[in-house]
Each structure stands twice: as C-alpha cells, then as structure tokens.
N, C-alpha and C positions, 0 to 999 in steps of 0.2 A: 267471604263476607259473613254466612251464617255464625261461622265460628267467632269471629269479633265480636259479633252480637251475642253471642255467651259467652266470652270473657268478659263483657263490660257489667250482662247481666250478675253474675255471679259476684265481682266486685262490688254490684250496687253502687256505680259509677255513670249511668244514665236510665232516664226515665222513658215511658212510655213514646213519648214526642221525637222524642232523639231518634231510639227505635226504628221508626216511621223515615225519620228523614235520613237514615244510612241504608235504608232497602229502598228507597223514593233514587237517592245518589247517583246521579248516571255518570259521574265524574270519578265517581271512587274505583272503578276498575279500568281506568281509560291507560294504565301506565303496566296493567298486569302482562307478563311477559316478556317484558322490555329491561337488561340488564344496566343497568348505569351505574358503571364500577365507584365512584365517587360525587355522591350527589351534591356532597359541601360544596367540591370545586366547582361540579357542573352548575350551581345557582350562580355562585358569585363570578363564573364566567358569562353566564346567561346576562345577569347584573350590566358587566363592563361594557358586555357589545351590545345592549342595547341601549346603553347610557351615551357610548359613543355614536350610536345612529342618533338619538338626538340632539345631540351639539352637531353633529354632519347637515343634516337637514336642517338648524336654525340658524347654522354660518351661511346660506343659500348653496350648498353643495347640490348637484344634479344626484338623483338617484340611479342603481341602487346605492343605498349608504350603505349596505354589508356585501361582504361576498359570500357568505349564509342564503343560501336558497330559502330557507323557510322562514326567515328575518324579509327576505326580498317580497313573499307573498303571502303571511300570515298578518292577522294584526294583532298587536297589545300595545300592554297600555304602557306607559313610560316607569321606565326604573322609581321613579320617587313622585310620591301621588299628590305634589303641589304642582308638577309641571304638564297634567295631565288636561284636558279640557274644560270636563265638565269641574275639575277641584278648583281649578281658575276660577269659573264662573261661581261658583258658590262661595267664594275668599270675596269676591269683589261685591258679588250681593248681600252677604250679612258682614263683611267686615267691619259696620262702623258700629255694631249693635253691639260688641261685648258691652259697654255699662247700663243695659237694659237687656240682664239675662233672659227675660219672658219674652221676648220681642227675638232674638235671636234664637232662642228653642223653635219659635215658631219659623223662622225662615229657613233654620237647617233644615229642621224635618220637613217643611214644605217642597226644599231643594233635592231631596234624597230623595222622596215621594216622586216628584218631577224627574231629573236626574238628567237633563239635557238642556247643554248650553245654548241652545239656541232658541229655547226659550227666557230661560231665566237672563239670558242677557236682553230679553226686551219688557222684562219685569223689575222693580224696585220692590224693598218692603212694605212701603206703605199701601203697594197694591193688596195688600194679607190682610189690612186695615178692613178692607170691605169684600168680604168671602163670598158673597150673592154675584157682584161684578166680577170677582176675579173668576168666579166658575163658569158666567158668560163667556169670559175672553176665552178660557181654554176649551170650553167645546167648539170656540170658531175656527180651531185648527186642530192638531195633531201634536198633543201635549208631552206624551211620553218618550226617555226613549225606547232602545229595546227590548218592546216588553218579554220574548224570547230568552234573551241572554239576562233579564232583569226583572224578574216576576214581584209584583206585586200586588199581596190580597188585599181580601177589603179586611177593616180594623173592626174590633168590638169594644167598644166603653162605657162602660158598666150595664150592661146587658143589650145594647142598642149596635146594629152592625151598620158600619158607611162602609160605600164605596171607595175605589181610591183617590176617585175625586173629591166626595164629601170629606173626605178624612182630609184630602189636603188641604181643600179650600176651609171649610168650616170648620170641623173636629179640633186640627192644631190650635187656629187663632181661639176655641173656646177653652182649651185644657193646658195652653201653654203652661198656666203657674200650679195646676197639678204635676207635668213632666219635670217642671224644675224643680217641686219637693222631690219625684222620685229621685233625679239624679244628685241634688244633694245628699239625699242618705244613703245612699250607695256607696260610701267610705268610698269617693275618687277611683272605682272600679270601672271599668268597662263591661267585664263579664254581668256585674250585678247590676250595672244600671238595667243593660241589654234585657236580661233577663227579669227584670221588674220592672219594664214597662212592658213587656211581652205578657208577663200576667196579666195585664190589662188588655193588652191588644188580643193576645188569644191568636198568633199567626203562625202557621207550621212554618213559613220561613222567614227567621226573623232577621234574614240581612240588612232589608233598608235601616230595620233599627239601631243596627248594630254602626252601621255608614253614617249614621246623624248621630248617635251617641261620637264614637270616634270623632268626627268633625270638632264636635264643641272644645276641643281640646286647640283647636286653632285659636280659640276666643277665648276661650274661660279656662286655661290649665290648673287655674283652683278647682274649678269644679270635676275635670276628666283632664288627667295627667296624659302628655300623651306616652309616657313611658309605661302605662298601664298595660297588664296582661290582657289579652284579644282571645274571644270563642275563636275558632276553626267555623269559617267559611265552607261549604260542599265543595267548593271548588278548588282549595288548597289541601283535603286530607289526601289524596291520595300522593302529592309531592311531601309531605309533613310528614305520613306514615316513613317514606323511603329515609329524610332525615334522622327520623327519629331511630330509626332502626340502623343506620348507618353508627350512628352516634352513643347508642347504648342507652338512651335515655326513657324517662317512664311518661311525659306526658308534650304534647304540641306546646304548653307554654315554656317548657323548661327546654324545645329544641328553640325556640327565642331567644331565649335568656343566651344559649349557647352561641348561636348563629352571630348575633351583636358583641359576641365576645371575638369570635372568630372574625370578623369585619378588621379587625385591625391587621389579621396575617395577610387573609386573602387581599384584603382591597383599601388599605388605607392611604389610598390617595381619592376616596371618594368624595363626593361635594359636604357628606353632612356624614354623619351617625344614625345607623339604623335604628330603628324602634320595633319593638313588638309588633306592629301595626305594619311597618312594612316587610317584616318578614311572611307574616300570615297572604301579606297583599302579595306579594312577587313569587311563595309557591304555589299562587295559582296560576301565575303568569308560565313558572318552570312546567308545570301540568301541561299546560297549553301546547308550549313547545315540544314537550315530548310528547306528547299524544301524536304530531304530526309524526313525528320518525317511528310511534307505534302504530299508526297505520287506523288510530282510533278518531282523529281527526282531519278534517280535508278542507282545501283551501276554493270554497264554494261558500255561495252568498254571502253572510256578515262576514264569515270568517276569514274571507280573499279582500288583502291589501291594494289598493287602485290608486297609486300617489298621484 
C-alpha cells in the first residue's frame, strides 16, 4: 500500500485527500494473498450466476437458487443496478421530474442521502417541497440505511456545516439550481461533476455524491451520460487493481472501457450492455465474493443472507 502511495505521489496523479482515503481503505487489502488465476473470466462468471439467482428467485423458485455456498449465504446486490431495491425506489420516486431538472437534483440527492426504500417508498417529492416537515417525519423513525456499510458525513456550503439530515432535508431543496450549474458545466463528466461538487461539500468520502451524480443519468442523459467514465469507489479498487493488472492496462477507467468491450466474448447473451458504472459497481461486488474465500470476510450480521 505504502509503495502505491509513492507511485501515485511521484506521478503527481493524486492529492492530499485521496492520500487519506487509500490508508483510511479497509477494502483495499481484503484480496491480498488470494491467487485468481483469471479475473476477466472470474467477474463475468461472478456476473452470470448471480444474474441467474435473480431470474430463479423472481420466477418463485424455492431456495438455495445457487449451488455456490457463498451465493447461498452472502449477500449482494444484483448484477445490473436498476433491478436492485433501493435503484427501484429511487426510478419510481424522481421518475417524473426529468423536465424540472432543480426538482429532480433535489430528489436524487435527497434519495442517495436517504438510500432506503423503505422509506422513500412512503415519500413523494413534493414532501422536499417543505424541509421543516419532512425533517419531522424522519426523526419519527429510523431514516437511514446502513449507515455501517454507507457512511455519510455532514456536508459544508459555503462555509456553514449541516448534518445529514439538514443537508438532506434543507441544504438540497435551498442549492438545488446551484448543483445543477455545477453539473452542467461539468462537460457531461461524472468524475468532474463528482468532484466539483465535493469542492463544495468538503467530504472525505464522496460516494453518496458520486451515487446521485450517476443516477441523473437515468433522467437527464443530456446532462450525465450514462456511458460516462466513473471515480473508483473504496470498495472496487482492490478487484480493479487485479483487472487492471491482469490486463496490462495504466488506469481503472480504461480497465471499463476494456471490460465492456470484452462483454461481448464472455457474456453476450446479457439483458443490456455494460457501462462504466456497472463495471466499477460489480468489482466491488467481485471484492466481496472473494474476500469470503479469502478468509477477509465472514458471513455474520449485515453480511449473512436470511431468504
């Protein structure tokens, strides 16, 4: 790890922050040790059977739907992240706001911020409408979800820090049509939206941002394409590293560009065409998996599947 951290330094290829969050990474060595003679095949194997566990389970199939022991008692999340829970619940909640781009910034990020459908499926947008009441409603229960596996800090905007409730309830609905200058001048990037509104936020981890940039791509592909190149999540570099290095390649977005090319050998009988976004999103899922066979992860509290 030290040594990565002076490679990157001496490239002049990341800053102080970055720094910080690859010695912070409790993910990044969860794979050390562990020899995975082909990683290309081992994802887009990873991909098939867990795509076939969910067509098994939504034909009413009895479980287990794998014969995978660690499929049988791990959990993740679904091969393609519209079939996923909480991506449902957030499609259904801001789906009608693409032609009132400010009104939809503000329900994504409010949704990302949240990130549990079982909330947001007993919210509408127009609850955003009044920030005072909707921040009633959610201290009368247990808003989040896990905030363990889904850390979220408090935001800073223009010198002033909220919580992550203030930021969700009030913050958004007052900054929505500043976010949407950011992400329009962000030349249709995701790395640059991500990171310029981070300069504003000020958050050492800027995933929710990066999950609510991503999103708008469901609604506005003018504004964020979703074929657009994606930062590296903590929780895919250490699967990312192994690609990339299987691959000969010099950076995580160019092991995408590759991955979505290669989709056609390994697996072109899949439902749709991979995007940058799902590649980033399923090597953390491959992480996951291998972690149990490395012996780095165990199948105790969130992480044990209870069908």
């Amino acid at each position: 790890m030290l040594q990565k951290i002076l490679e990157y330094l001496f490239l002049e290829k990341i800053d102080k922050l970055k720094i910080e969050k690859m010695i912070e990474n409790k993910y990044a060595t969860a794979l050390d040790g562990l020899i995975i003679e082909n990683p290309v095949k081992s994802f887009f194997d990873f991909c098939k059977e867990r795509e076939n566990i969910r067509i098994s389970r939504e034909n009413g199939e009895d479980f287990p739907w794998s014969t995978d022991e660690i499929f049988q008692n791990g959990r993740f999340l679904n091969v393609f992240r519209e079939d996923d829970r909480v991506s449902k619940s957030i499609i259904k909640f801001a789906g009608n706001l693409d032609e009132n781009p400010s009104k939809l910034i503000n329900a994504v990020f409010f949704a990302r911020w949240c990130n549990r459908q079982e909330v947001l499926d007993t919210l509408t947008p127009e609850n955003l409408d009044d920030p005072d009441d909707l921040k009633n409603k959610l201290e009368s229960i247990d808003p989040w979800c896990n905030e363990t596996a889904y850390p979220v800090e408090p935001v800073t905007w223009r010198g002033k820090q909220y919580s992550r409730i203030d930021a969700a309830t009030r913050l958004f609905y007052e900054v929505k049509d500043s976010i949407l200058d950011i992400l329009e001048s962000s030349n249709n990037s995701v790395i640059t939206a991500t990171n310029n509104i981070n300069n504003e936020f000020q958050m050492q981890n800027d995933f929710p941002i990066f999950m609510a940039v991503i999103d708008i791509a469901w609604f506005r592909p003018d504004i964020i394409p979703i074929e657009s190149e994606v930062p590296t999540g903590i929780g895919a570099v250490a699967y990312l590293d192994r690609l990339q290095n299987h691959l000969g390649l010099s950076s995580h977005q160019e092991v995408g560009e590759k991955m979505i090319e290669l989709q056609k050998t390994y697996w072109p009988e899949a439902k749709r065409a991979f995007n940058p976004i799902d590649i980033e999103y399923l090597a953390c899922e491959c992480r996951k998996y291998y972690s149990y066979i490395n012996g780095t992860k165990v199948f105790e509290g969130k992480n044990k599947f209870i069908p």
